[in-house]
N, C-alpha and C positions, 0 to 999 in steps of 0.2 A: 464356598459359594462366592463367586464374583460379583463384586459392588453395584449397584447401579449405578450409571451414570446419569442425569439430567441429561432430557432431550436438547438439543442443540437447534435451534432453528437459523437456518442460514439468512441473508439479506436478501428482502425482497429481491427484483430485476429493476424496479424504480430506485431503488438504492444504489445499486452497483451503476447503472443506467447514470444515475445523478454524478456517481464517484467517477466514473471517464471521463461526463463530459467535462467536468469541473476540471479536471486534471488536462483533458485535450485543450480545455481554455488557456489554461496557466502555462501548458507546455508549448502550445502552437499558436496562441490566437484561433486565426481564420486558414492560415495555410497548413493544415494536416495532411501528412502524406501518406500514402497506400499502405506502408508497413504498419503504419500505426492503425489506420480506418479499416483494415483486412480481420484485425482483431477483435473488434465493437460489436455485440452480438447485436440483432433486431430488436423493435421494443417489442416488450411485450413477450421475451424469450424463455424457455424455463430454466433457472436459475441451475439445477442439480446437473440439466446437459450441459448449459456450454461452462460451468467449471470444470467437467468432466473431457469437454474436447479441446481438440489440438489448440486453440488459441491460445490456452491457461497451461502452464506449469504448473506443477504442483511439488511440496514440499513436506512431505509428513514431520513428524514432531519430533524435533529435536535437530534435522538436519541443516537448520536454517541459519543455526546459529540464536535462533529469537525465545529459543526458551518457550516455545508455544504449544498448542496439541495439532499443531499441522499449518501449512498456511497455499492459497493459491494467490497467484502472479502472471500477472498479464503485461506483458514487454510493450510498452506504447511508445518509450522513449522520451525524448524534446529536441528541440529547436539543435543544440548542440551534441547532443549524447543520445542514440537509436536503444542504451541496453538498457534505460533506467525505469523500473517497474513498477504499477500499480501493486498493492501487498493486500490482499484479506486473510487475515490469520485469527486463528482461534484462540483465545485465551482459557485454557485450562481455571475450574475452581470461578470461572465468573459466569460461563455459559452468556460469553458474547465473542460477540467478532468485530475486527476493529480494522477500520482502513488504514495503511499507510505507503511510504513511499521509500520505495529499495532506492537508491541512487544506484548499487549496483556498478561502485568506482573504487572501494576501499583496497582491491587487491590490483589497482593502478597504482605503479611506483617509477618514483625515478630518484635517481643519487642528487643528493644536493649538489646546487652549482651546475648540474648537468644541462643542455640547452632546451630538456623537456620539464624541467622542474618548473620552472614560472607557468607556463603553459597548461601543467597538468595542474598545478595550485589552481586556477582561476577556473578550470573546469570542474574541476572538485567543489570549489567556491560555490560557482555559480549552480550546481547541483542541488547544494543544501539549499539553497537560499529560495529555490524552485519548490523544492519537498515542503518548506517551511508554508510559504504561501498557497501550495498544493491543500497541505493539511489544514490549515486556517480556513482556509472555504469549506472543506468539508465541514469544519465546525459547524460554520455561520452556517451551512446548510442541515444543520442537523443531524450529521454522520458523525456515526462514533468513530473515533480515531485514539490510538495509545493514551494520547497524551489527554484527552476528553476521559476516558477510564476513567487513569490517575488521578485525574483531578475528584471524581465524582468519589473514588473510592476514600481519599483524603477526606472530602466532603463529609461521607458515612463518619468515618473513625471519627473524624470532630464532632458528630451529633451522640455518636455512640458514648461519651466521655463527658458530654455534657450531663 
């Protein structure tokens, strides 16, 4: 007999709706460009379609690298890098989903010393540095994100132990 799982409920469209624009703030300001604005569903849109359409990628579990039960990715980019990506991914054993931010640069290399090294450091740099601030809003706004989890789950085991 196969296990049940715990239903899964995905993020509202007020959620994901909040998690763009937070992210179009941090990634563009005020000047967003069509590649990125072509992807932003309407408000008010149903969540199961447009993860399901051409806008999102998706990534079943395991393929991602993230250790997850699947995750969908929406390419919005920023100011210096077009490939770096919104992340909703599911966390297996929590029955939550958690935002975060692909940079979507780690398989960018160049030889030490070479005339793209400093270049590609500073864009890598300034990648994280964008995810970092990306994901901190989502906090302050309420959205779960990896590192919001962990904390919470730390949280747990230290009450649990008490």
């Amino acid at each position: 007999m196969a296990e049940d799982k715990p239903a899964t409920l995905l993020p509202t469209s007020e959620e994901i709706s909040e998690a763009i624009e937070v992210y179009m703030r941090q990634a563009y300001g005020e000047n967003r460009p069509a590649s990125a604005l072509n992807r932003i569903p309407d408000k008010g849109f149903d969540v199961a379609s447009y993860l399901a359409g051409d806008s999102v990628e998706r990534s079943p579990c395991g393929d991602d690298g993230c250790n997850c039960g699947g995750s969908y990715l929406i390419r919005l980019g920023n100011a210096m890098y077009p490939h770096m990506k919104l992340k909703l991914a599911y966390v297996p054993g929590q029955v939550a989903w958690v935002f975060s931010v692909d940079s979507h640069d780690a398989m960018l290399q160049a030889p030490e010393g070479s005339p793209d090294a400093s270049g590609l450091q500073e864009l890598k740099d300034f990648n994280a540095q964008l995810a970092e601030k990306i994901e901190a809003q989502w906090e302050q706004a309420g959205l779960m994100t990896l590192k919001g989890l962990l904390r919470r789950r730390i949280q747990q085991q230290k009450q649990e132990n008490t």
